[in-house]
C-alpha positions in Angstrom: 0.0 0.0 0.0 1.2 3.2 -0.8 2.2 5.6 1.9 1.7 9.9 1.6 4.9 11.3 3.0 3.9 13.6 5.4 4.9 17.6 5.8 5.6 19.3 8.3 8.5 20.5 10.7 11.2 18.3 11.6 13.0 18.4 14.8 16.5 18.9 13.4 15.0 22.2 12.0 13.4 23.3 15.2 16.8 22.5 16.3 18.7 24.7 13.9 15.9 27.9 13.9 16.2 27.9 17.5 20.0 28.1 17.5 19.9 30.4 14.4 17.8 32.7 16.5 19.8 32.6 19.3 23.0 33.4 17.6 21.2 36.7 16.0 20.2 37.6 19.4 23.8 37.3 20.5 25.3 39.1 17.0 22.9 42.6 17.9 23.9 41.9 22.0 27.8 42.0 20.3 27.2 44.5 17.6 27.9 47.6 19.9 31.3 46.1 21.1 32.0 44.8 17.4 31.4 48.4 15.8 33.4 50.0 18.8 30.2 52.4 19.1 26.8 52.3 20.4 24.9 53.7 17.5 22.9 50.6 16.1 22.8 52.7 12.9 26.4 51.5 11.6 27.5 51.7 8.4 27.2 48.6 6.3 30.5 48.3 5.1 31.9 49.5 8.6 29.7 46.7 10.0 31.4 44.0 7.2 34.8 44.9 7.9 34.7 44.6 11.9 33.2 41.4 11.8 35.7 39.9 9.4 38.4 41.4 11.8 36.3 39.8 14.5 35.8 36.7 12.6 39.8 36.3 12.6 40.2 37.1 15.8 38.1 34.1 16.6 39.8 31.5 14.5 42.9 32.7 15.7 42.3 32.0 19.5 40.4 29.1 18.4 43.4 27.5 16.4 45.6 28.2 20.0 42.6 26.5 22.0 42.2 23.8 19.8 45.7 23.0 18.6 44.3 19.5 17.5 42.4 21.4 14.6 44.6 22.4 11.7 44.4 26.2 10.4 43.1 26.4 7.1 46.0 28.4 5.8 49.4 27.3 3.9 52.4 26.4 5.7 55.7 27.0 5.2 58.0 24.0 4.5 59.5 23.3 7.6 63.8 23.1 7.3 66.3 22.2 9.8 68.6 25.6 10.1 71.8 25.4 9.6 74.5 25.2 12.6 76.0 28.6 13.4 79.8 27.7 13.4 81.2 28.4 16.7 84.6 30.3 16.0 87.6 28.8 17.0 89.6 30.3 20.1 92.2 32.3 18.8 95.6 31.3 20.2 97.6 34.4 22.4 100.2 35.7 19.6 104.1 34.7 20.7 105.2 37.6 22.1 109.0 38.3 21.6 111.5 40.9 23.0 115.7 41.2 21.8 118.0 40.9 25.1 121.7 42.1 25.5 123.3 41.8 28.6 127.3 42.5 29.2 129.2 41.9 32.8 130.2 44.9 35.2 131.1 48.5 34.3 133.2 49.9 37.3 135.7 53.5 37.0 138.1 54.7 39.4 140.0 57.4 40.1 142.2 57.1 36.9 139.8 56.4 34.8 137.7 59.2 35.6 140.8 61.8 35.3 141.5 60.1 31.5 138.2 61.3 30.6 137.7 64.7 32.0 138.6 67.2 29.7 139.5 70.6 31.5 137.6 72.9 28.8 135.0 70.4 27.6 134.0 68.4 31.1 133.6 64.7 31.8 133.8 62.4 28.2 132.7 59.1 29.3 130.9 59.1 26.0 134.3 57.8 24.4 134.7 55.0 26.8 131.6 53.2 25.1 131.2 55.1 21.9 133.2 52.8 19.6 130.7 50.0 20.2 128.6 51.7 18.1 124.8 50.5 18.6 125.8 46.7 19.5 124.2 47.1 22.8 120.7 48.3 21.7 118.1 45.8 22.0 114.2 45.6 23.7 116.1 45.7 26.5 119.4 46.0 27.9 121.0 44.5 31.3 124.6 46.0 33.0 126.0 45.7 36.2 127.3 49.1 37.9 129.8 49.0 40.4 130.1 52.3 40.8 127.7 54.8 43.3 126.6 58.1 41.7 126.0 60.4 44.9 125.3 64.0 43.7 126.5 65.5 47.3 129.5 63.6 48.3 133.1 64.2 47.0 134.3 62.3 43.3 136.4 59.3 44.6 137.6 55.8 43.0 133.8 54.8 44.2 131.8 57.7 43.6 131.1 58.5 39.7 129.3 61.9 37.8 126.1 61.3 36.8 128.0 62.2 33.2 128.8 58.4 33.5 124.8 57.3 33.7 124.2 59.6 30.9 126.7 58.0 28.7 125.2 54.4 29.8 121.9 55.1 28.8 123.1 56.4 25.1 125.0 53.3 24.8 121.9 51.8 25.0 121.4 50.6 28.6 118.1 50.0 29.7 118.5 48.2 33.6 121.4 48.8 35.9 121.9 45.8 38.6 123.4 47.7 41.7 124.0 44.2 44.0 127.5 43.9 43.8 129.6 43.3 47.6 130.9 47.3 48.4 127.3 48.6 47.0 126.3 50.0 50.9 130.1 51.4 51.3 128.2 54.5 51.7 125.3 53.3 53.8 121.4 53.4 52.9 121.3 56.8 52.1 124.1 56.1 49.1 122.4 54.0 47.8 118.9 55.7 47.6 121.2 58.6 46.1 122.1 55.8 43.6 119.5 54.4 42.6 117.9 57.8 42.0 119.9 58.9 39.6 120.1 55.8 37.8 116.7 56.7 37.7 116.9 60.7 36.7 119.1 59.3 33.2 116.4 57.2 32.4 117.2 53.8 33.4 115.7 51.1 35.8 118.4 50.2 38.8 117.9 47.1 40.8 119.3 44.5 43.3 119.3 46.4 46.6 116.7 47.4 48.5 116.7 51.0 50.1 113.5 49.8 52.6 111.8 47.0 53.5 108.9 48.3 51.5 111.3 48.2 48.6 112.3 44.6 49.3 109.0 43.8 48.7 108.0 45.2 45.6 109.3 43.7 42.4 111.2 45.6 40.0 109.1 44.9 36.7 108.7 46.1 33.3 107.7 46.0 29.8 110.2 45.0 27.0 108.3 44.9 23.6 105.0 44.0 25.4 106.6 41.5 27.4 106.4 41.5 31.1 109.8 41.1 32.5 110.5 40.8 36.4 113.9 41.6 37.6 115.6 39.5 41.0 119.5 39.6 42.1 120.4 37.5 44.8 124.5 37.8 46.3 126.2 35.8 48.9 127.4 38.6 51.3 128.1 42.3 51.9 131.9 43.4 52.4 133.5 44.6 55.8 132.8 48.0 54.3 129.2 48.1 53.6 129.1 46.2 57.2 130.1 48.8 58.6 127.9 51.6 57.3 124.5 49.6 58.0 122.8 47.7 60.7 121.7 44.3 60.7 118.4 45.6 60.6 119.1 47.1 57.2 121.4 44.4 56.2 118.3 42.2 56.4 116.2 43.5 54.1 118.9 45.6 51.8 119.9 42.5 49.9 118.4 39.1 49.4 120.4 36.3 49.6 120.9 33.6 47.6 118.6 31.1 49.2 116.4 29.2 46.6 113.6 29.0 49.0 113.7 33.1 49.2 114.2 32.8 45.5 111.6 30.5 44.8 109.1 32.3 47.3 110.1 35.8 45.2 109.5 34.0 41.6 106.0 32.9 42.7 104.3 36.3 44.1 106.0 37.7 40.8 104.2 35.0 38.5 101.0 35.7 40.3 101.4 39.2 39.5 101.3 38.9 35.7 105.2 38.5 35.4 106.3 36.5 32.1 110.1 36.4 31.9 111.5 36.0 35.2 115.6 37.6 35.0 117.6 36.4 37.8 121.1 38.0 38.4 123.3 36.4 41.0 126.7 38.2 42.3 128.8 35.0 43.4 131.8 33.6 43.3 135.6 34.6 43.6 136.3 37.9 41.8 139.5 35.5 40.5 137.7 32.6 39.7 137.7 31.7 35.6 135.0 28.7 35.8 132.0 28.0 37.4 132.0 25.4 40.4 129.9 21.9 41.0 128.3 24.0 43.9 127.4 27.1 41.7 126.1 24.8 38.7 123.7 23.0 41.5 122.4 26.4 43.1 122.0 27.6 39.2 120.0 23.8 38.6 118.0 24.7 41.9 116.7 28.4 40.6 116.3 27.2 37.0 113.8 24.8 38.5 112.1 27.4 40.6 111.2 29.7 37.9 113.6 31.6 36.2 114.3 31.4 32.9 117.7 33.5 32.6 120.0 33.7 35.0 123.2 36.6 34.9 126.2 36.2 36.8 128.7 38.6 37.8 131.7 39.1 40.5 134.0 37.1 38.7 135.8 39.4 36.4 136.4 37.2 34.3 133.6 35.2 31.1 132.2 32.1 32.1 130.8 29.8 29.6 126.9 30.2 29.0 124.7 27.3 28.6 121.3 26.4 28.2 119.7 24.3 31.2 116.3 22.1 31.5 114.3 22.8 34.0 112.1 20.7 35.7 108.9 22.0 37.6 107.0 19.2 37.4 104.1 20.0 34.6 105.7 18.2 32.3 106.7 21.1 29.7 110.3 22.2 28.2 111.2 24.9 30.3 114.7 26.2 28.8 116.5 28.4 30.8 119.5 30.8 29.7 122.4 30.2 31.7 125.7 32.4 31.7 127.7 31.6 34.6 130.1 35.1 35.0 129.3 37.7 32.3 132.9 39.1 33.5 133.9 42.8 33.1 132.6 45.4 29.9 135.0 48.4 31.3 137.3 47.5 34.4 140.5 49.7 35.7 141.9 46.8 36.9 144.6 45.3 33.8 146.2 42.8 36.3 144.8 40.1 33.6 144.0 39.5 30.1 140.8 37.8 31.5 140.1 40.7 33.2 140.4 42.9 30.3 137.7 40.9 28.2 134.2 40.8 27.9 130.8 40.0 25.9 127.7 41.3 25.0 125.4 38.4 25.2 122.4 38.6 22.7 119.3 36.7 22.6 115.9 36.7 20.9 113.2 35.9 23.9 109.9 34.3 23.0 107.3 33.9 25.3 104.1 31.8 24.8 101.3 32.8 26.7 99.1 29.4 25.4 102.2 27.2 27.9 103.1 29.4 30.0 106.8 28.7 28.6 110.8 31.0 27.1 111.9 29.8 24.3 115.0 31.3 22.9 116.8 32.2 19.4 119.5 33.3 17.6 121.6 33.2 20.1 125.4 35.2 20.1 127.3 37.5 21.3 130.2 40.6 20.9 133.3 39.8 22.1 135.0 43.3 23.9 138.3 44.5 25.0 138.7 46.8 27.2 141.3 49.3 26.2 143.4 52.1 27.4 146.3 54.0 25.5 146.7 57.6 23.7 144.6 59.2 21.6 146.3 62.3 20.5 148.9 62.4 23.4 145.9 61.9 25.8 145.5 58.6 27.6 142.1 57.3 27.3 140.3 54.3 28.3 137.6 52.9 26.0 135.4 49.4 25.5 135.9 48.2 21.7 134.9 45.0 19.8 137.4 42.3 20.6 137.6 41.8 16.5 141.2 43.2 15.0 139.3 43.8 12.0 136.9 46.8 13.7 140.4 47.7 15.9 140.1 52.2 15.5 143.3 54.1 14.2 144.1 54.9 17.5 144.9 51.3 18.9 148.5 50.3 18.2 150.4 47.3 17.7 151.5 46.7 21.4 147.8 47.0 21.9 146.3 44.8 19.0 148.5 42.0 20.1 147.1 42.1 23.9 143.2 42.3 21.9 144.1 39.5 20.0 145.2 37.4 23.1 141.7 38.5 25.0 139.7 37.5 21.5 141.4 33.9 22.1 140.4 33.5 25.8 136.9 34.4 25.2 136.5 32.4 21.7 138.0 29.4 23.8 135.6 30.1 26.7 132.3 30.3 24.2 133.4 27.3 22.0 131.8 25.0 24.1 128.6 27.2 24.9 125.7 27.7 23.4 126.6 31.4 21.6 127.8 31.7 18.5 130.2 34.8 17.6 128.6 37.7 15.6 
């Protein structure tokens, strides 16, 4: 039998008017806060334009609420970014300085009268001029035995400050003062010393005019390299004795104790020191090689830090090695080694050993990346130390050992004594570590 489909309303319509209804209710309730104005008479196209807005506000915050519901909008292919390279630490550069260092410089009376001129004044500028500018380097290293007092009487001990001008134009750079007869004039000397070592524009060192000064380090810069300065002797003479205390004694000079010197390396590494310079005034003044008990002590200091040690005292050239030291990281730690740098000007011509001398040269390298010295192109200047006429005026003057560089004014008698102090030192060095320039 055939059945009439019957009309009417469905329930999914109520459903759908009803809800239709009720979202037009809502839309006018909305439409002042949509329109941003309560006037119901909004413009049409006003109207369209804050609903879309409204529309894509609503998607939007229903995309973050609902993140299991894809946006319909187009995605950009996704792409794994490349790795930012992360730069590679940059080593510290090598830093390097050029070194000469030459044995002890000491005038007396004679040689001070044979170079004063009556009308011109004091020319110690010929005792070194003929060297030319073989002691310029970075930095330069002397011994002075010798005090410059500005108040007290000239004497055999006490120079012109003429003498510490001609120094420094030869080059000088550092003045060690620790020598045995340095306090022969008491504390008060040598703080007149040291300050005018100071007024020609050099750097002295080795003894201490307070305790304060014993404890601050004589450090510098020598091409951008931080270079400490230490001496170290084994006593004071009878003289000096006798114009200081033992309170003064104590802290004037520093013994050489390799606890005391180990103790003084360490407080100067801490304090941004790189090249640690130890001089050392030991030994005989007559002694003409090092002994087993001055090779152990030089083993000993090697091993607590420094890397070149300078000897002086003996007035005559010891031979100059290069030593290992061991401190226990397990790096090459070389350390330059010259025994006795013996005498660049001397009055005393009792000896042929006495009469010659060096100028020690070295390239320094210092890596900050190890913490270690290296060294190069290692030499040195043999000198003479002269004295004859130069125009019917005795002079005294420091020249190069070589015959060949030997100035008009140097004569046979005296080439021949040259010659014999060029053979003591070559046969002294051949053994060493320098080669001759």
């Amino acid at each position: 039998m055939n059945r009439r489909n019957k009309r009417g309303i469905s329930a999914g319509t109520i459903f759908m008017l009803t809800l239709t209804s009720l979202v037009l209710i809502g839309f006018f309730a909305l439409l002042p806060t949509l329109t941003g104005t309560t006037n119901i008479s909004t413009n049409a196209i006003d109207l369209a334009v804050k609903l879309d807005q409204s529309f894509s506000q609503l998607i939007s915050s229903q995309t973050v609420s609902n993140p299991g519901t894809p946006a319909n909008t187009a995605i950009s292919p996704l792409t794994t970014p490349a790795p930012t390279a992360t730069p590679a630490p940059t080593a510290p550069p090598i830093k390097r300085f050029t070194l000469c260092a030459t044995g002890s410089i000491q005038f007396d009376s004679g040689a001070l009268s044979s170079l004063t001129d009556k009308d011109v004044g004091y020319r110690f500028d010929l005792s070194l001029s003929s060297l030319g500018s073989a002691m310029q380097s970075d930095l330069t290293i002397a011994t002075l035995r010798n005090a410059v007092i500005p108040t007290d009487k000239l004497s055999a001990f006490n120079m012109p400050a003429a003498l510490l001008n001609a120094l420094k134009n030869a080059g000088i750079d550092a003045l060690c003062v620790g020598y045995p007869n340095a306090l022969n004039a008491g504390i008060s000397g040598l703080t007149a010393t040291k300050n005018s070592i100071v007024n020609a524009g050099m750097t002295p060192y080795g003894l201490y005019a307070s305790p304060a000064e014993r404890e601050t380090a004589v450090m510098g810069s020598a091409n951008g390299v931080q270079v400490a300065l230490l001496s170290y002797q084994n006593d004071l003479s009878s003289s000096s004795k006798k114009q200081t205390s033992n309170e003064e004694q104590a802290y004037a000079y520093a013994p050489i104790d390799v606890e005391i010197i180990q103790s003084d390396i360490a407080r100067l590494k801490q304090n941004g020191a790189e090249v640690i310079i130890v001089s050392l005034c030991w030994g005989k003044t007559s002694a003409t090689s090092p002994t087993a008990a001055q090779r152990e002590q030089a083993q000993q200091i090697a091993d607590a830090g420094a890397d070149i040690i300078l000897g002086t005292n003996p007035q005559a050239v010891f031979p100059v090695e290069i030593l290992t030291a061991q401190r226990g990281d397990g790096k090459y730690h070389p350390v330059l080694c010259a025994y006795s740098l013996g005498n660049l000007f001397t009055y005393d011509r009792e000896s042929r050993a006495n009469l010659a001398g060096i100028l020690l040269r070295a390239d320094i390298q210092y890596d900050a990346a190890t913490g270690t010295v290296a060294f190069d192109n290692l030499s040195y200047d043999p000198t003479y130390c002269w004295r004859g006429k130069i125009d019917g005026v005795t002079r005294t003057a420091v020249l190069s050992a070589h015959e060949a560089n030997a100035p008009d004014f140097v004569d046979q008698k005296q080439l021949d004594v040259m010659n014999r102090c060029y053979k003591l030192i070559t046969d002294v060095m051949k053994d060493g570590v320098l080669r001759e320039r």
